[in-house]
C-alpha positions as CSV (number, residue, x, y, z in Angstrom):
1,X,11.3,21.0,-15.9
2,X,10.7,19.3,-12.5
3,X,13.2,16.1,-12.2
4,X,11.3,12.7,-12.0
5,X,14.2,11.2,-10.5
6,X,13.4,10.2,-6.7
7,X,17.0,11.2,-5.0
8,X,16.3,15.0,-6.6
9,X,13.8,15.5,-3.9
10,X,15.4,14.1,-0.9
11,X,17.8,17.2,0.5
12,X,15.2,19.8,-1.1
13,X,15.2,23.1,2.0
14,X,11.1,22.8,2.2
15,X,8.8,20.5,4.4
16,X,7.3,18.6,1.4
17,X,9.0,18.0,-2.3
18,X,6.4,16.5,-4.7
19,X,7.2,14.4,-7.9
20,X,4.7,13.5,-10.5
21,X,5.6,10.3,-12.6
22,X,4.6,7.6,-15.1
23,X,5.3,3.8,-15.8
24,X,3.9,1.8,-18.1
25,X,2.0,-1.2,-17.2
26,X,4.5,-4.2,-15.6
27,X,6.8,-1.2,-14.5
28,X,8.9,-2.1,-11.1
29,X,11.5,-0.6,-9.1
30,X,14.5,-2.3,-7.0
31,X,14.1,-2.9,-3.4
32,X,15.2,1.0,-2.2
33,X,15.0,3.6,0.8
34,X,14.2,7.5,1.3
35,X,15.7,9.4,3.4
36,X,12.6,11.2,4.0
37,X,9.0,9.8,4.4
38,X,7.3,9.0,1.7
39,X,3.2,9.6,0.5
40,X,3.0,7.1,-2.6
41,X,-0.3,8.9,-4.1
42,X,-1.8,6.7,-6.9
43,X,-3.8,8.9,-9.4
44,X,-4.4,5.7,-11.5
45,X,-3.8,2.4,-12.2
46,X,-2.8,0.3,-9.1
47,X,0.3,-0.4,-7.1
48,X,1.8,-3.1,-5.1
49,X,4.7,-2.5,-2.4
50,X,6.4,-4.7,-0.8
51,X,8.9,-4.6,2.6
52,X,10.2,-6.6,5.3
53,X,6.9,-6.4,7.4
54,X,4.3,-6.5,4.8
55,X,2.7,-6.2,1.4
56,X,0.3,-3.2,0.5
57,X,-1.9,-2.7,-2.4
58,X,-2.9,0.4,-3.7
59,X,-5.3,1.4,-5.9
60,X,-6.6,4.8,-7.5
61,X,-7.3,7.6,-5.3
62,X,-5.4,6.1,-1.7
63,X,-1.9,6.1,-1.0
64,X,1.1,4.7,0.7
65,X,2.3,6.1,3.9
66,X,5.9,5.4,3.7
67,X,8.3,5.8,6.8
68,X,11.4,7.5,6.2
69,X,14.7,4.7,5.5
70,X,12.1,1.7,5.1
71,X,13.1,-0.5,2.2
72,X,10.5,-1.3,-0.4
73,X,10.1,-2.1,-3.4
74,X,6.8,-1.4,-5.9
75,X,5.7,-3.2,-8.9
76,X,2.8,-1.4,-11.3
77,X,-0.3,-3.0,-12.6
78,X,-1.8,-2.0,-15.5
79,X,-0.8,2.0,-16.6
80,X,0.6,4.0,-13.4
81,X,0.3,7.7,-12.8
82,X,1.2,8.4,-9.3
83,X,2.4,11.7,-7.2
84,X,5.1,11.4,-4.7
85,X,5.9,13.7,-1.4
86,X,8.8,13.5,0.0
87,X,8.2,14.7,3.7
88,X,11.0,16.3,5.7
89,X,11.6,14.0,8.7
90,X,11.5,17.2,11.3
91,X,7.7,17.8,9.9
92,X,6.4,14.1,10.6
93,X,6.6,14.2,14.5
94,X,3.7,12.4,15.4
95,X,3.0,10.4,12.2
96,X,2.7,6.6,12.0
97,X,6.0,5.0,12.4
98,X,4.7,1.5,10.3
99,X,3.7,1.7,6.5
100,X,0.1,1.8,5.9
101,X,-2.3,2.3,3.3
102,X,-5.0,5.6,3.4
103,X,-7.6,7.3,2.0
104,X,-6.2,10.7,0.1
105,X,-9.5,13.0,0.7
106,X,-10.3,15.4,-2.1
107,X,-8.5,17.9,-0.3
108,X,-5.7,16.2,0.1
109,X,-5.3,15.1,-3.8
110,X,-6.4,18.8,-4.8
111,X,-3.6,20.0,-2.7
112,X,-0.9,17.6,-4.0
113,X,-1.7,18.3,-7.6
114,X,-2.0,22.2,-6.8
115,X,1.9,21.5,-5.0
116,X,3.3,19.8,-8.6
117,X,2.5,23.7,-9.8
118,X,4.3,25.8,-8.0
119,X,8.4,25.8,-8.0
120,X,10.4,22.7,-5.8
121,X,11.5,25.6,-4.0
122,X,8.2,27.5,-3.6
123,X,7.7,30.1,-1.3
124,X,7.0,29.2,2.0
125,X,5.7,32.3,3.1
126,X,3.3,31.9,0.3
127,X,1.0,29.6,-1.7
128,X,3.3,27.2,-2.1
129,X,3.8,26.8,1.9
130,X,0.4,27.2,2.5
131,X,0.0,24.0,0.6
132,X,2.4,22.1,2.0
133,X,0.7,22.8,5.2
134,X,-2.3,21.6,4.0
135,X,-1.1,18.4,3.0
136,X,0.9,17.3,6.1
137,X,-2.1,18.5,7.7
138,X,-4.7,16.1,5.3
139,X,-2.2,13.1,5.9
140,X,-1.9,13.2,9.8
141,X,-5.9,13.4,9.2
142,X,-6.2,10.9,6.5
143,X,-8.4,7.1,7.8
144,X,-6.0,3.8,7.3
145,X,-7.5,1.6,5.0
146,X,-7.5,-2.6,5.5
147,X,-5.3,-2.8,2.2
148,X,-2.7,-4.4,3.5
149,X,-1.1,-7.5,4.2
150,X,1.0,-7.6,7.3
151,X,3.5,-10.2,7.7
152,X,4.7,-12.1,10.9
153,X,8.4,-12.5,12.0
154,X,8.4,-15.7,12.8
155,X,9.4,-17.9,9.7
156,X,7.1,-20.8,10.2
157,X,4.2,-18.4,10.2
158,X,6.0,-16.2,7.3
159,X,6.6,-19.2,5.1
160,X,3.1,-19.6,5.0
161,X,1.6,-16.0,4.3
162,X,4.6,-16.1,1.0
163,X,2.8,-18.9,-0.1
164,X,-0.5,-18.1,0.3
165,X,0.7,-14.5,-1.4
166,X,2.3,-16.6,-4.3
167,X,-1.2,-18.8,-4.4
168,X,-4.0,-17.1,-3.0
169,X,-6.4,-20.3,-4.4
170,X,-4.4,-22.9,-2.4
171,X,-7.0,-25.1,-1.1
172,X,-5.1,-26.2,2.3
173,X,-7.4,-26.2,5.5
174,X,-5.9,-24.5,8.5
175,X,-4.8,-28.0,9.8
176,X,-2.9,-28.6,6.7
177,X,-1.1,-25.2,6.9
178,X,-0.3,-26.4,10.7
179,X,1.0,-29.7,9.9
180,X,2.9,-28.3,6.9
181,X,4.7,-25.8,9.2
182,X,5.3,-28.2,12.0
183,X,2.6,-26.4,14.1
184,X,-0.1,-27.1,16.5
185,X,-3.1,-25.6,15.2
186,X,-3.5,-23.9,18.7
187,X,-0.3,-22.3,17.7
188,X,-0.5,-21.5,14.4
189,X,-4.0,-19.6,15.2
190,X,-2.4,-18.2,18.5
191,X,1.2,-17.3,16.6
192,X,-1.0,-15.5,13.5
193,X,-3.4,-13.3,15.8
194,X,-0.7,-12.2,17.9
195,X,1.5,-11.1,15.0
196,X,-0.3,-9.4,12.3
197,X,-3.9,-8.7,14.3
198,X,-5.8,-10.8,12.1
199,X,-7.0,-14.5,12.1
200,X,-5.7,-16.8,9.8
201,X,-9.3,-16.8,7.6
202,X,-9.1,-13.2,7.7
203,X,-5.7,-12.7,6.5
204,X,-6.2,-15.5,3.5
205,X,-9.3,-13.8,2.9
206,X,-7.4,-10.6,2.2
207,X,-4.8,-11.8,0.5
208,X,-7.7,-12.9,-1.9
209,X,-8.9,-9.4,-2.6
210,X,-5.3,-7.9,-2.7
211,X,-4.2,-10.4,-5.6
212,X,-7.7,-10.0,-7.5
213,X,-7.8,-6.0,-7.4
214,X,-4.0,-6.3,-9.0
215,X,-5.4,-9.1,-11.6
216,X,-8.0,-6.8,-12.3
217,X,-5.5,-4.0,-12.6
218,X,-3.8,-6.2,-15.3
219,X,-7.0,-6.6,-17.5
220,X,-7.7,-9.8,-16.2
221,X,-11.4,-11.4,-17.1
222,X,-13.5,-10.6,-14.0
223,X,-14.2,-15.0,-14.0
224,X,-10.8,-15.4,-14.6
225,X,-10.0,-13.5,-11.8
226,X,-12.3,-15.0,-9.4
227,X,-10.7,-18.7,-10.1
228,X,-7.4,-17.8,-9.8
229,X,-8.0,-16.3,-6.5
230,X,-9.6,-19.2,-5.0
231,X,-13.3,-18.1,-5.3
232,X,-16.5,-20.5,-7.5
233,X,-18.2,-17.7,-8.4
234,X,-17.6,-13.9,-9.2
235,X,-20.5,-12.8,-6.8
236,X,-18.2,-14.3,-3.7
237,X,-15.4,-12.3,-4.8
238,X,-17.5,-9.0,-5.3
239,X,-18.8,-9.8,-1.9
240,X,-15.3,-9.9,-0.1
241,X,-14.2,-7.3,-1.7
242,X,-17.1,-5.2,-0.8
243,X,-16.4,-6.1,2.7
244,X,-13.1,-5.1,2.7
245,X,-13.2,-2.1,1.1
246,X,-17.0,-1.0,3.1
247,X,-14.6,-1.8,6.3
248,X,-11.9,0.6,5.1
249,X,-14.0,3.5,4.1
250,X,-16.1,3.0,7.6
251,X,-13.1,3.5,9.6
């Protein structure tokens, strides 16, 4: 029987180790590292990670790219099934070096479930290494999605993304936000572009979707949802998240 424990997989002698698991809606785990890298695959339900440089949602059918050692910690909304590879660090030369959120191609998700068949020490001469090729092959391939919320090192700016994470429907202007950080607004616009690559509207505005696609997750009224996000009506909402989600898939 293949071990759902995460550690099992981390000193395995192949270039991928996969490990399909469960949790049960409201499900978290402790802040933690890998050794190895890390392809959070969510098969259903929806997942939200957290780390020192940003917050990631992640929905059915994308995944987490993971660096290897990066602390993080992920809390489940409603029912999760999700597949994890564990990446040997000498067959990741070349992949992205920050956490970030992409589209798992119907290859790549065929291949990953295929992998869960075949032995932890499959043949790598054989099926089981042709598969594992495959899928380092589909991530390095795989489009980054705009599901993410990165987070800026400076406090003043940080203090305010955790609160605006915390609230999405805070109704603060960006000249509130300014004066309640001690900022100019030149800087605070300035300070927010520079560090996370978005404007300030664009980054509340995605902080919006992120919290609604989890409150959706959790079985949330769609209304409900909207309001407690920040939006009037339900269209605006559907509209953003449209947007965002059009934006990812076009890239």
């Amino acid at each position: 029987m293949r071990s759902i424990r995460a550690e099992d997989y981390q000193a395995v002698p192949r270039a991928v180790a996969v490990m399909p698991k469960t949790f049960t809606a409201g499900s978290r785990t402790d802040r933690h590292h890998h050794p190895r890298a890390q392809l959070l695959y969510a098969t259903a339900g929806l997942m939200m990670a957290t780390a020192e440089d940003g917050t990631w949602v992640v929905p059915e059918g994308h995944a987490l790219w993971i660096p290897p050692g990066l602390p993080h910690a992920v809390v489940m909304h409603g029912d999760v099934a999700m597949c994890s590879a564990y990446l040997a660090v000498e067959a990741i030369a070349g992949f992205p070096v920050r956490a970030r959120v992409i589209e798992v191609s119907a290859l790549l998700a065929a291949a990953l479930v295929a992998l869960t068949g075949e032995p932890v020490l499959y043949d790598e001469a054989g099926r089981g290494g042709h598969l594992a090729a495959l899928v380092l092959d589909e991530i390095a391939k795989a489009p980054e999605t705009r599901l993410t919320l990165p987070l800026p090192r400076d406090a003043r700016l940080r203090r305010i993304c955790l609160g605006l994470i915390d609230n999405p429907a805070f109704a603060l202007d960006l000249d509130a936000w300014a004066d309640q950080a001690g900022l100019s607004r030149r800087t605070l616009t300035r300070g927010f572009r520079r560090e996370t690559g978005l404007s300030f509207g664009q980054w509340r505005a995605r902080a919006r979707v992120v919290r609604a696609l989890a409150l959706a997750a959790d079985g949330r009224a769609p209304r409900q949802v909207a309001t407690s996000v920040g939006y009037r009506s339900l269209q605006a909402l559907r509209g953003r998240t449209e947007a965002l989600i059009g934006e990812s898939g076009a890239r």
